[in-house]
VEXDREN-2710 file (C-alpha; in Angstrom, 1 decimal):
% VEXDREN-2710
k/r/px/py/pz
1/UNK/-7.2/2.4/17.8
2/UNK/-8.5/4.2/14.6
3/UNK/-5.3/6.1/14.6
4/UNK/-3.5/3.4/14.3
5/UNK/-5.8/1.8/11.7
6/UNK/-5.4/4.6/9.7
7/UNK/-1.6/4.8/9.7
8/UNK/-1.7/0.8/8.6
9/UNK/-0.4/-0.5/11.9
10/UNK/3.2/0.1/9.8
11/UNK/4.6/0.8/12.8
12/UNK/3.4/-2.4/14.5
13/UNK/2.8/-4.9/12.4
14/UNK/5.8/-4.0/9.5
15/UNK/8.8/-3.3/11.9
16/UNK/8.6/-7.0/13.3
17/UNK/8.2/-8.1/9.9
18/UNK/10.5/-6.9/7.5
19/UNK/13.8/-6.4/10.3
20/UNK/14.9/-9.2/11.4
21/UNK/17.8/-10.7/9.3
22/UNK/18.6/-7.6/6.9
23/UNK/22.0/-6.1/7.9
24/UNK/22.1/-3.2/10.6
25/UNK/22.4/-0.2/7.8
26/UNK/19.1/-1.5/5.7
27/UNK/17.5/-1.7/9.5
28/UNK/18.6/1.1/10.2
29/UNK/17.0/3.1/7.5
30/UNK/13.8/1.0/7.5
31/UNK/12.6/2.1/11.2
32/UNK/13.8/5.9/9.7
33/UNK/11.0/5.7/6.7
34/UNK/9.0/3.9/9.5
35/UNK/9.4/6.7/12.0
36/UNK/9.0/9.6/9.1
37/UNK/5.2/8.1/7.9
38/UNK/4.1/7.9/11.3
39/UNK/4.7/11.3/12.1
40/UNK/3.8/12.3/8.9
41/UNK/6.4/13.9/7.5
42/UNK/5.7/12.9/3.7
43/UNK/9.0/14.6/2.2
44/UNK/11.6/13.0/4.2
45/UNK/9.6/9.6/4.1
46/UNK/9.4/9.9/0.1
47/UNK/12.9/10.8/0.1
48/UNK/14.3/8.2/2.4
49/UNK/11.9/4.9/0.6
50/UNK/13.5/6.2/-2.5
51/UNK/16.8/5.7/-1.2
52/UNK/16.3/2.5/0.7
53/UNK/14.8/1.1/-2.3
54/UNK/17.9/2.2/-4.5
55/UNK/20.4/0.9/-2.0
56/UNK/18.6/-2.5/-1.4
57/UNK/20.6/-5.7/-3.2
58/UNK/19.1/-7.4/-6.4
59/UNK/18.2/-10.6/-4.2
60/UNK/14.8/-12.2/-3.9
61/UNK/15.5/-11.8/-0.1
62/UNK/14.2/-8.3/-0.4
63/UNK/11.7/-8.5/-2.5
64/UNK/9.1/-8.0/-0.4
65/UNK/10.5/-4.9/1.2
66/UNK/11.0/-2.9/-2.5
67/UNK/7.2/-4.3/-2.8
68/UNK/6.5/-2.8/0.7
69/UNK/8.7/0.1/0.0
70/UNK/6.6/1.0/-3.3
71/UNK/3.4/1.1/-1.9
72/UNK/4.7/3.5/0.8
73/UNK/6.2/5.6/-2.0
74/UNK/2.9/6.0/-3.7
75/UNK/1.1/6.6/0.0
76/UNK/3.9/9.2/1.1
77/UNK/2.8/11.1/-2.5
78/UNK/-0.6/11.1/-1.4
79/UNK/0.5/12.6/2.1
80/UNK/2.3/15.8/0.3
81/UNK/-0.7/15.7/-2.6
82/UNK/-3.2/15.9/0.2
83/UNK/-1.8/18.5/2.6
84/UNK/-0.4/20.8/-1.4
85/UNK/3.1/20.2/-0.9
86/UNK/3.5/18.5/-4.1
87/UNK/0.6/19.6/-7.3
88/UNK/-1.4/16.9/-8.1
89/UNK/-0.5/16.0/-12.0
90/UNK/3.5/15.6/-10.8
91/UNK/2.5/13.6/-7.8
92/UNK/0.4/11.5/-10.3
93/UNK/3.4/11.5/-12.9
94/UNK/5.7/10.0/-10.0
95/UNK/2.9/6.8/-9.5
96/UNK/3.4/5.9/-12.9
97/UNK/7.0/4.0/-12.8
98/UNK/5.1/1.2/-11.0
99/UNK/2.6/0.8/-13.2
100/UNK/1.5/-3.0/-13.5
101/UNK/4.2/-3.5/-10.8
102/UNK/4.3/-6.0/-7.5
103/UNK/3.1/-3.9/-4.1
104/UNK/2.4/-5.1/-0.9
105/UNK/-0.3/-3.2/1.1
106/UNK/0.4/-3.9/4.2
107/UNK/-2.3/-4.8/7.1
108/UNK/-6.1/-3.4/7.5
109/UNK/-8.7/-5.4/9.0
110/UNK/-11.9/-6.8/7.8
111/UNK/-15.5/-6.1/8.5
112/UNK/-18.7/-6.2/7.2
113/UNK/-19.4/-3.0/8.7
114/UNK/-19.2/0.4/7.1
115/UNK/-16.6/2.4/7.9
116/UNK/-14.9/5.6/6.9
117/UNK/-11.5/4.7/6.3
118/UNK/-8.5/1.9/7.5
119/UNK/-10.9/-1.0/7.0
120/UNK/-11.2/-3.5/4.1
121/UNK/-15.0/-3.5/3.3
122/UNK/-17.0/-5.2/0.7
123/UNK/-18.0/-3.2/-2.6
124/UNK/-21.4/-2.7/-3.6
125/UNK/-22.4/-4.6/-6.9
126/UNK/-19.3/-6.2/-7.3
127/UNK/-18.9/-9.1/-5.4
128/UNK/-15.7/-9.4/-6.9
129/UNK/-13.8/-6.5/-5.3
130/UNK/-12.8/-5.3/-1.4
131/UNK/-11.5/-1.8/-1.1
132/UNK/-10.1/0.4/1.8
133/UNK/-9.7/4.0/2.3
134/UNK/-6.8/5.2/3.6
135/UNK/-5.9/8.6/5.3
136/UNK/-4.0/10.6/7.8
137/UNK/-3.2/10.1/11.5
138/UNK/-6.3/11.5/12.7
139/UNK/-8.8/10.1/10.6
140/UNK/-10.1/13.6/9.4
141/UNK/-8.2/13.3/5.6
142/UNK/-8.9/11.0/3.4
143/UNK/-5.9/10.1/1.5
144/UNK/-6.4/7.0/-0.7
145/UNK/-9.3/5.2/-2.2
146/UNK/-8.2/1.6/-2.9
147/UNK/-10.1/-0.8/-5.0
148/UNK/-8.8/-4.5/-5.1
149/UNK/-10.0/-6.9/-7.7
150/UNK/-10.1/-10.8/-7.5
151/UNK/-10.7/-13.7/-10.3
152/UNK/-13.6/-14.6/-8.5
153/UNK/-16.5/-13.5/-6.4
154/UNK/-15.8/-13.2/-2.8
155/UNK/-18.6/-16.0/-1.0
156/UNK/-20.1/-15.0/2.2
157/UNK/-18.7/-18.0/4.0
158/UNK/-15.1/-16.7/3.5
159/UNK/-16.0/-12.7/4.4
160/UNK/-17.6/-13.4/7.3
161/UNK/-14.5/-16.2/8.0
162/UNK/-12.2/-12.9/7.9
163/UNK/-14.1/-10.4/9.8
164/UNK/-11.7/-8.6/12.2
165/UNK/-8.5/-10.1/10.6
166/UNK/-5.9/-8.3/9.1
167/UNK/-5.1/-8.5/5.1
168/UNK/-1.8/-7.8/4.4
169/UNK/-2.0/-7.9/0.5
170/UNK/0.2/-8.8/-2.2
171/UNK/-1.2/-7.3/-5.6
172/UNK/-0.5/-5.7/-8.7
173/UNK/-1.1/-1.8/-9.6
174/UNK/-3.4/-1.5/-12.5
175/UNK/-4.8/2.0/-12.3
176/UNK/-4.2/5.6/-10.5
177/UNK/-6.0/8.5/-10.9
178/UNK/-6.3/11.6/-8.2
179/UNK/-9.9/13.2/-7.1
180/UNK/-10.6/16.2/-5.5
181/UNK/-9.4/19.5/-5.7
182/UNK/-8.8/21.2/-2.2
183/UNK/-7.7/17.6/-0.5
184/UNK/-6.6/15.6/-3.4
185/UNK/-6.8/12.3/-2.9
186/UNK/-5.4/9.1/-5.3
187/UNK/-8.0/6.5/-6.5
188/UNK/-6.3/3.0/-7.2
189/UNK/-7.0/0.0/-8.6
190/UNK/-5.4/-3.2/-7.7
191/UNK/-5.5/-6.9/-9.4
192/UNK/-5.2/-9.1/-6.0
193/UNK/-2.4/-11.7/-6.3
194/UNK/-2.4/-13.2/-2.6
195/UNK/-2.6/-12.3/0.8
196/UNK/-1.8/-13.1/4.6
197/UNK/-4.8/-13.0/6.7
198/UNK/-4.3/-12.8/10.6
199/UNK/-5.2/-11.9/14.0
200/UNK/-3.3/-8.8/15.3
201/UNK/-0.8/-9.6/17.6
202/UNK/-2.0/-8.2/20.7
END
C-alpha cells in the first residue's frame, strides 16, 4: 500500500481518468509517461510529458491533462535531482516556466495522523495550509515537500469529514525552491484552487 501511496496511485487512479475519449495516439503515450514514473525512470518520463504536452491540441478538453502533465514534469525533475542525474540549480531552472501556472496533483489521502510521506496532513500553526511529502517507490527518498495554501482556515469538522479520502487537487504554483545536498529534494508552495475528494476505488 505505501508504495503505491508514494507513487500517487498514478497508475490507478489517473489511467481511468484521463484515457477514455482522447484519440488512440494521445492514449497511447499517456500509459508510456504512466508506465516510465512508475518504474522510475525519470529521463524518459521527463522526456515523454514534454512531448505529450507539446503534441496535445489547444482545446479546453485537455486541459486537465497539460495540468496533470506539468505537475508530473516538475515530479520527474525531482526523480533525476534526487538520485544526481540532473544538478540541482538546472533542475530548479526547468520548474520555473510554470511559475504561477494551473497543476493538478493528483490523489493522496487524508489523515490526521503523522506520517512520513504520500499523505495530506495538517500543518502545524497554520491552520490554513495541508501539505504532503512525496518520494520514491520505496518510501526510503523523500522527493517533494508540498505545502498547499487555502483562503481560509481548515475547521475540524471538514478534516476529520475527509480522513482516509483521496485529494486530487487543482492549484496554482507559487513557489519552488530545492533542500538538501546529497538527496536534493524540491520544496513547493501551492495556492489551492479546488479539489475532488473521494474514496479509492477498491
Amino acid at each position: 500500500m505505501r508504495n503505491i501511496l508514494v507513487l500517487f496511485c498514478i497508475g490507478i487512479l489517473l489511467n481511468d481518468a484521463l484515457t477514455q475519449g482522447y484519440n488512440p495516439q494521445i492514449d497511447k503515450k499517456w500509459d508510456k509517461v504512466i508506465s516510465h514514473i512508475e518504474a522510475e525512470n525519470w529521463k524518459e518520463a521527463n522526456i515523454l510529458i514534454k512531448s505529450l504536452e507539446r503534441s496535445l491540441p489547444d482545446s479546453s478538453e485537455y486541459d486537465e491533462m497539460k495540468w496533470r502533465l506539468r505537475y508530473m514534469y516538475i515530479f520527474s525533475l525531482a526523480g533525476l535531482m534526487n538520485t544526481n542525474k540532473l544538478q540541482k540549480d538546472e533542475a530548479l531552472n526547468l520548474t520555473k516556466i510554470y511559475l504561477d501556472s494551473v497543476l493538478v496533483v493528483p490523489g493522496h489521502p487524508f489523515t490526521r495522523q503523522r506520517c512520513s510521506i504520500g499523505y495530506f496532513q495538517t500543518v502545524e500553526d497554520n491552520p490554513k495550509a495541508l501539505y504532503v511529502g512525496t518520494g520514491n517507490r520505496d518510501g526510503t527518498l523523500i522527493f517533494t515537500t508540498e505545502t498547499f495554501y487555502f483562503d481560509e482556515d481548515l475547521e475540524t469538522s471538514f478534516l476529520d469529514s475527509i480522513e482516509g479520502k483521496f485529494i486530487d487537487a487543482m492549484v496554482k504554483l507559487k513557489g519552488i525552491e530545492f533542500a538538501g545536498i546529497s538527496f536534493p529534494r524540491f520544496l513547493i508552495e501551492f495556492q489551492f484552487l479546488d479539489c475532488n475528494i473521494y474514496n479509492r476505488k477498491k
